[in-house]
Structure formats: structure tokens, C-alpha cells
C-alpha positions in Angstrom: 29.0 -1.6 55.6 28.4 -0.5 52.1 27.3 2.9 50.7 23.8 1.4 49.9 23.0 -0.1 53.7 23.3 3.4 55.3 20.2 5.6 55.8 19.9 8.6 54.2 19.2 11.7 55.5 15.9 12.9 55.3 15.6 15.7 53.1 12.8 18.7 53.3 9.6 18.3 51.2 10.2 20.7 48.7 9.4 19.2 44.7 11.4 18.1 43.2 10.9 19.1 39.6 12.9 16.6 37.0 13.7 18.3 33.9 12.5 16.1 31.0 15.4 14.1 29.3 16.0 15.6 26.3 14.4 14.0 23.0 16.9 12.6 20.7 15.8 14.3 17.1 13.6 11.9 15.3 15.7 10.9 11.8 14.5 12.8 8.5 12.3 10.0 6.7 14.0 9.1 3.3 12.7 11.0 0.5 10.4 8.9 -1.7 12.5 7.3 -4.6 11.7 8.9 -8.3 13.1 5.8 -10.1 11.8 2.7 -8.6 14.1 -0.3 -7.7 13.9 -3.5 -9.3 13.9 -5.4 -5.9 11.2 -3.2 -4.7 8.8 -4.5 -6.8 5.7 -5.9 -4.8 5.7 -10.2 -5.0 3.2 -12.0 -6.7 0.3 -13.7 -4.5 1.3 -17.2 -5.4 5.0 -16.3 -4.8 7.4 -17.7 -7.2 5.1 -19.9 -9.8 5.0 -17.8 -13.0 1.5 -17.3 -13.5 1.5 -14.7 -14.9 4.3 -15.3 -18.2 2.2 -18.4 -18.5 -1.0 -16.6 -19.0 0.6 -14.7 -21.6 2.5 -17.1 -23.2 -1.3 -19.2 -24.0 -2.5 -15.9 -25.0 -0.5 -15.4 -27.6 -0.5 -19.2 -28.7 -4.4 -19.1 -28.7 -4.3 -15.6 -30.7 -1.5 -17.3 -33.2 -3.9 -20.3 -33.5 -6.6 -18.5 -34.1 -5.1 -16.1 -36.3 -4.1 -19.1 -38.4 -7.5 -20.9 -38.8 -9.4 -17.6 -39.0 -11.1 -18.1 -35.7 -11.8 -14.7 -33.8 -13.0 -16.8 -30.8 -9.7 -18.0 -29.7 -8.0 -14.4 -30.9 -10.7 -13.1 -28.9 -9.8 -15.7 -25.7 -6.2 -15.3 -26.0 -6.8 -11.8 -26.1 -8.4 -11.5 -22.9 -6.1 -13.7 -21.5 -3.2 -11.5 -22.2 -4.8 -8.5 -21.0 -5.5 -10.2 -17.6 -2.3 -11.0 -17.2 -1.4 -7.1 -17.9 -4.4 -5.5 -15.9 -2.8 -8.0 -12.6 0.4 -6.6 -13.2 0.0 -3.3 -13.5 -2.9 -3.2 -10.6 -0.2 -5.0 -8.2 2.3 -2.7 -9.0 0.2 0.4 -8.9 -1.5 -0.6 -5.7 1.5 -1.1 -3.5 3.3 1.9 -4.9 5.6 0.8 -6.9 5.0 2.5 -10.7 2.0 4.7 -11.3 -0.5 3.0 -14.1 -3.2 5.4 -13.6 -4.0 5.8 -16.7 -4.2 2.4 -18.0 -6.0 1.3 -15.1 -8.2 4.0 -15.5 -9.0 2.9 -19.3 -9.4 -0.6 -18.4 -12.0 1.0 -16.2 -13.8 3.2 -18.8 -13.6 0.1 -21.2 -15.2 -2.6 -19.2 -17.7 0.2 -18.9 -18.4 0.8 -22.4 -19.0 -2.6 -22.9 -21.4 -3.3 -20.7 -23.4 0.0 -21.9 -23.7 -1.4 -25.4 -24.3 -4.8 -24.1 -27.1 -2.9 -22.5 -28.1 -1.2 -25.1 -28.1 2.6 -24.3 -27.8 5.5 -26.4 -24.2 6.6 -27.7 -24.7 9.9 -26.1 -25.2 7.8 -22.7 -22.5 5.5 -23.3 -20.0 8.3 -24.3 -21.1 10.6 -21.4 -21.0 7.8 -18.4 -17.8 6.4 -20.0 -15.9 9.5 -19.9 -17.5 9.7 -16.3 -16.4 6.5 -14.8 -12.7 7.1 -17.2 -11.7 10.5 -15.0 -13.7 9.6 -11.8 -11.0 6.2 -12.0 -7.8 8.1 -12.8 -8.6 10.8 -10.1 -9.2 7.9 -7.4 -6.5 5.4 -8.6 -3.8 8.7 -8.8 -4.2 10.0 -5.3 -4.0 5.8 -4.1 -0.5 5.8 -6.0 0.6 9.4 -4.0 -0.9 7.5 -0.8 1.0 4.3 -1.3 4.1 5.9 -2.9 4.8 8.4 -0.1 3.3 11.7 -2.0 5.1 11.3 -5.3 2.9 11.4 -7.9 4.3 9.4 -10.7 7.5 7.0 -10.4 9.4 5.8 -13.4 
């Protein structure tokens, strides 16, 4: 018969006490990159259909156009539409921690802001006073997302 068939001798009933295994040592986390990648950059929402470059390409006809026939509508349109395509870049990028646009996002912030104060109507002293407001409150909140997202670094190149 084999090893394994025979019965072992009973021991006394004293624990037993296994020493924990050791732990292998957990691996240092890479430190957070200073200069961002190229490949790292976070994908566009509708993947590989450039959206974007075609927003800004019929900005700049529509402000050409306009420029042309004297109409500040379509400058104002092709405009906005280049500035969208800008803000959805920069807020993709900033939001998944790729480059830091604090600052611009925080302007784009105070702006929209100021607009809709003198749409409103309020007092200059208001509008400069809630628009300052809203500009640091933004670049406070969106800086501290970027050192969230980026792994503690607070501005990447």
C-alpha cells in the first residue's frame, strides 16, 4: 500500500498555531506622469467619427461667410460652434485626467454666467460680483477633479 492509505497516528490536542504566510510586498504604484502621452488621451463618445474637426471646420466657414457678407449672425453661429467644439475637448480631456484646463473651463463657466446676468438685467456691481463668484468657486472645484482624476498631480503638460 501507498503512503496515503495508512492511518496516521493520532497526535495530542495541543493548537496548532500556523504562522501566517508571509505577504508578498504590494508593487509601488507608478508615479503619475508630468507630461501626458499622446495615446493616453481619453476617446471621443462617438469613437472614431470626427465630430469634432467637423464642428470646427463649419465654424470657421460660417464665420468666413459671414465675415464676407457683413453678417454677425452667422460669425456669431460659427462662433459658438467653434467654441463647442473647444469647451468638448478640453472638458473630455480635463475630466478623465488627461491635461488640466481649469482655467478655461472655469472662464467658460464665469462667462455663460455673465451672460445670462445681463440677459437678466442686474446691476454691473451684481454681475461683476456673482461672476467673479461662480469664476473661482469653478476653478477651485474643476482643479481638485483634475488632482482626483490625474493621481494628485496638479497640472500635466
Amino acid at each position: 500500500m501507498g503512503r496515503r492509505s495508512r492511518k496516521r497516528a493520532e497526535t495530542p490536542a495541543s493548537p496548532v498555531v500556523d504562522a501566517p504566510a508571509p505577504r508578498a510586498p504590494r508593487p509601488v504604484p507608478a508615479a503619475p506622469r508630468r507630461r501626458a502621452r499622446s495615446e493616453d488621451r481619453p476617446p471621443a463618445p462617438w469613437g472614431d467619427f470626427p465630430l469634432g474637426e467637423l464642428t470646427t471646420f463649419a465654424g470657421i466657414v460660417l464665420m468666413v461667410v459671414g465675415f464676407a457678407t457683413k453678417s454677425f449672425q452667422l460669425m456669431a453661429v460659427g462662433f459658438a460652434l467653434v467654441a463647442l467644439a473647444a469647451v468638448e475637448l478640453t472638458l473630455r480631456e480635463h475630466l478623465a485626467g488627461f491635461r488640466s484646463h481649469s482655467s478655461l473651463l472655469a472662464l467658460v463657466a464665469g462667462a455663460v454666467t455673465a451672460v445670462i446676468l445681463i440677459a437678466l438685467g442686474t446691476p454691473r456691481v451684481v454681475q461683476f460680483v456673482v461672476t467673479a463668484g461662480v469664476l473661482a468657486t469653478a476653478f477651485i472645484a474643476l482643479r481638485r477633479t483634475f488632482q482626483r482624476r490625474s493621481g494628485g498631480l496638479g497640472f500635466r503638460a
